[in-house]
N, C-alpha and C positions, 0 to 999 in steps of 0.2 A: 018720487023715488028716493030709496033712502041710501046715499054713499059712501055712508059711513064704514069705516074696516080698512082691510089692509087689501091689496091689490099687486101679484107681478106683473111688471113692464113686459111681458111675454118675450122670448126672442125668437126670432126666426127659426126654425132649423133649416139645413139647404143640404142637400143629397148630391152628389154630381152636378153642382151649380144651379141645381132648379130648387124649389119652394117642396122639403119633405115635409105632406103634409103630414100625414101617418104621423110622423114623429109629434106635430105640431096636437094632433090631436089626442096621441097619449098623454100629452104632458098637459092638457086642459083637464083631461079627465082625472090623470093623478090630484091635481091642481084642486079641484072643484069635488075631492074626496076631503077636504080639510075645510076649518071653518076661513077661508080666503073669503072677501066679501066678492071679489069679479075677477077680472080677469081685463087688461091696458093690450091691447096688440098695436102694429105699428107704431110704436114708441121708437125712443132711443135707441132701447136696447134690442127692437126690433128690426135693426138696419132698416129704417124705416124709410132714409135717405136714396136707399142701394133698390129699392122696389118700381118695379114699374106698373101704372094703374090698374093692370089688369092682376098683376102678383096682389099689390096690396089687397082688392077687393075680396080675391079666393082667401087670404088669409084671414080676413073678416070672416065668412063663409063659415070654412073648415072651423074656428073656434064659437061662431055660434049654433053650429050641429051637435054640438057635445057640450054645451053651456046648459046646467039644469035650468027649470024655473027657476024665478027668485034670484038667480045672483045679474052681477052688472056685467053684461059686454061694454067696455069702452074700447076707444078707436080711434088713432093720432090723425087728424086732417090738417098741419097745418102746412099753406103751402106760401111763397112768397108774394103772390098776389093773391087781393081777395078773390078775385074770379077765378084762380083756382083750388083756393081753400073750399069756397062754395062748392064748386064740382067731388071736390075728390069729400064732402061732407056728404053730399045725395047719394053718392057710390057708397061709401060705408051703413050709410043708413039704409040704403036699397038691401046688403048684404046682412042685416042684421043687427048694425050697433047701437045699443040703448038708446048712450050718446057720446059725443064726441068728444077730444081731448088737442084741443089747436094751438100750438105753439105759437110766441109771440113773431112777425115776420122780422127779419133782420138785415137784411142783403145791403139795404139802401138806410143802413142803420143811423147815420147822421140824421135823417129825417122823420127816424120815426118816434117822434113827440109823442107826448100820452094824449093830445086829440088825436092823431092818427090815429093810434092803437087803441084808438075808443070808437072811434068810426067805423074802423076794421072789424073789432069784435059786434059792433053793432048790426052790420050788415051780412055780417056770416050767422049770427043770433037770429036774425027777419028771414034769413031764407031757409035755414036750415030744418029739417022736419024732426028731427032730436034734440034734445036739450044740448048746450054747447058749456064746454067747461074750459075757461083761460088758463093756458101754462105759460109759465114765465123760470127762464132757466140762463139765467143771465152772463154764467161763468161759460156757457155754450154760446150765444148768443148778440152778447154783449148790450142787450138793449134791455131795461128795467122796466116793470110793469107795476107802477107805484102803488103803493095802499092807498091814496084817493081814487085814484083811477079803479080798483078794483072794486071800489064801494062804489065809485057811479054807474059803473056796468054791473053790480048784484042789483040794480034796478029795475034790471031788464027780466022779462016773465019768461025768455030761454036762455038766459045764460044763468047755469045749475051749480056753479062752484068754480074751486082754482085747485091748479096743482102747481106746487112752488118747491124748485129743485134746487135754490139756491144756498139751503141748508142756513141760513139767518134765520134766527130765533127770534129774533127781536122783531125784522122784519114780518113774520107770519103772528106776531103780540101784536105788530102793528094794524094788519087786516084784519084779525077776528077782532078786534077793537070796533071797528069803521063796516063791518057787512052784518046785515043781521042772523040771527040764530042758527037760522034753516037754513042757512048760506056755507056748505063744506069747504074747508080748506085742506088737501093731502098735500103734503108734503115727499117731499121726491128724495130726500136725504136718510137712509136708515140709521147713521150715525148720529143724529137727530130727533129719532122717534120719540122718547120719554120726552126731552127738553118744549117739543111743539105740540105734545097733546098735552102735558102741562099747560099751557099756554092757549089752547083751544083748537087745535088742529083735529080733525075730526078722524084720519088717520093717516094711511103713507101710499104711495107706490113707491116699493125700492126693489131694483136689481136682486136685492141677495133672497127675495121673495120667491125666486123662480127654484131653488135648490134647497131651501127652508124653509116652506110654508108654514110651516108646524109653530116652530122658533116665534118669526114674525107675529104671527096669530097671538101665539102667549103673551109676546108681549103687550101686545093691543091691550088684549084681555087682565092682565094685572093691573095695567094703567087704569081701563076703566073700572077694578075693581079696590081701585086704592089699594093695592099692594105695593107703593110703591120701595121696600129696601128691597122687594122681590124685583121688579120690575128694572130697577138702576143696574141691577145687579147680573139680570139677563142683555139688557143694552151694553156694557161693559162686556158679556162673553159674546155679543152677534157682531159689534163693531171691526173687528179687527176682519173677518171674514168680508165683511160688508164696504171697507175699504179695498182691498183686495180686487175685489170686482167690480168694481167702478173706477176710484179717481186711480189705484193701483193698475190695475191690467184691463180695464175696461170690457167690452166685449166675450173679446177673443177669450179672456181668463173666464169668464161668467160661462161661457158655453163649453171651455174645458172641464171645469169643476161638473156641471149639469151631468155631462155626460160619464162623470167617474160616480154622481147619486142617481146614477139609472133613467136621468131626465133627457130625451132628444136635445142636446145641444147642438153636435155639428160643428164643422169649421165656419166664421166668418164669412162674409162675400168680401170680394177684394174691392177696395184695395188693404182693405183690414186683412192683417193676418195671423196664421195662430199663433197661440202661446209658446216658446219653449218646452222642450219637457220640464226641466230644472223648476222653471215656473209653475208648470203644471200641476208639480207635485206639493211643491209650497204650499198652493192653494188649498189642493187635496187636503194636506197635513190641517190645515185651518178649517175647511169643515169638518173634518175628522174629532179633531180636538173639539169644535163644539158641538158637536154629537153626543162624545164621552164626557163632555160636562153639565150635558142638562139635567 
């Protein structure tokens, strides 16, 4: 399977505290009317935290009923022990995910060495019936998912790739160095994008993908077309927006914005909460403005 492209970390919507899927399924179909290469649910920005097994499964579900052929369902399983990363992997792939997207475990982070975290991926890789892709997001986390360690797990015949959200440059020069060809690296940082596909990153899952598929996509698309004064120069108008909704207002601003481009956003689950209006509109004003500048 090819993973190459740009991808939203999908978010939730939630209607009177339950899982709107409607909304969830608008926003796949708008979604997968652009050239996006898939579609990340239970991510990050999928309060993915905030779900309970049986939520997270339906939202698998609901996004791959409305996923054409051809593009990628991925799907966050990572949980703090193996045995229930395993589980909550078969639950996602029972409901449809390509394959998976498993965050590095963290809780008991003093111990978790790059042999553990090589053990771990390897054991969630044997049982899992979808390809398994490593994310490492260390400014969340705290625990590092080294570039050896990532080349000795691209050995394994199911584990399909990495998604790295730590936004190092240097670091994702440092993987696509060490993993062979066919081995994707996305990158989780949009601030980012031009600097890591320079450097061989195959492409991105970023937050501000959910509100500018369009945008993002372009980008990809100059990069791979060697446009790059075109390319630096659309990264420069997407960043400020793409801070914004992430390390700037997180969530809650990502799903205010959504819902001012006509995208089901929805309030947060708690204990997240929403934006301000003051905020709200900031934001606005920054998609706005890069709207009028493309």
């Amino acid at each position: 399977m090819n993973y190459a492209g740009i991808y939203p970390p999908a978010v939730t919507p939630f209607k009177d505290g339950e899982i709107d899927a409607a909304g969830l399924a608008h926003n796949v179909r708008r979604w997968m009317a652009t050239g996006l290469r898939g579609v990340l649910v239970l991510g990050s920005n999928g309060e993915a935290a905030f779900l309970d097994d049986d939520e997270a499964e339906r939202v698998v579900a609901v996004a791959r009923e409305h996923m054409p052929g051809g593009r990628v369902l991925l799907a966050g399983t990572g949980r703090q022990s193996t045995r229930a990363t395993i589980a909550a992997t078969r639950r996602a792939a029972r409901a449809g995910a390509d394959a998976v997207l498993v965050l590095t475990p963290f809780y008991f982070k003093g111990q978790m060495t790059q042999d553990a975290l090589a053990a771990h991926y390897r054991a969630v890789a044997d049982a899992s019936p979808v390809p398994v892709m490593l994310y490492n997001f260390t400014n969340v986390t705290g625990v590092n998912l080294a570039p050896d360690t990532v080349a000795r797990l691209a050995e394994h015949p199911n584990i399909a790739g990495q998604k790295d959200s730590n936004g190092d440059v240097g670091q994702v020069a440092a993987i696509v160095a060490r993993v062979p060809p066919a081995f994707p690296l996305l990158v989780g940082s949009a601030a980012t994008v031009y600097p890591s596909m320079m450097v061989g990153a195959a492409g991105a899952i970023v937050a501000v993908a959910n509100v500018v598929p369009e945008v993002c996509v372009a980008l990809y698309d100059l990069v791979r077309a060697g446009r790059h004064d075109d390319a630096r120069a659309l990264q420069r108008r997407l960043t400020p927006l793409a801070q914004a909704v992430t390390s700037g207002h997180g969530v809650a601003g990502l799903k205010a914005v959504m819902d001012e481009a006509g995208f089901a956003g929805g309030e947060p689950r708690m204990p997240l909460r929403p934006v301000p209006a003051d905020v709200r509109q900031a934001i606005t004003n920054l998609y706005r403005e890069l709207l009028d500048r493309k």
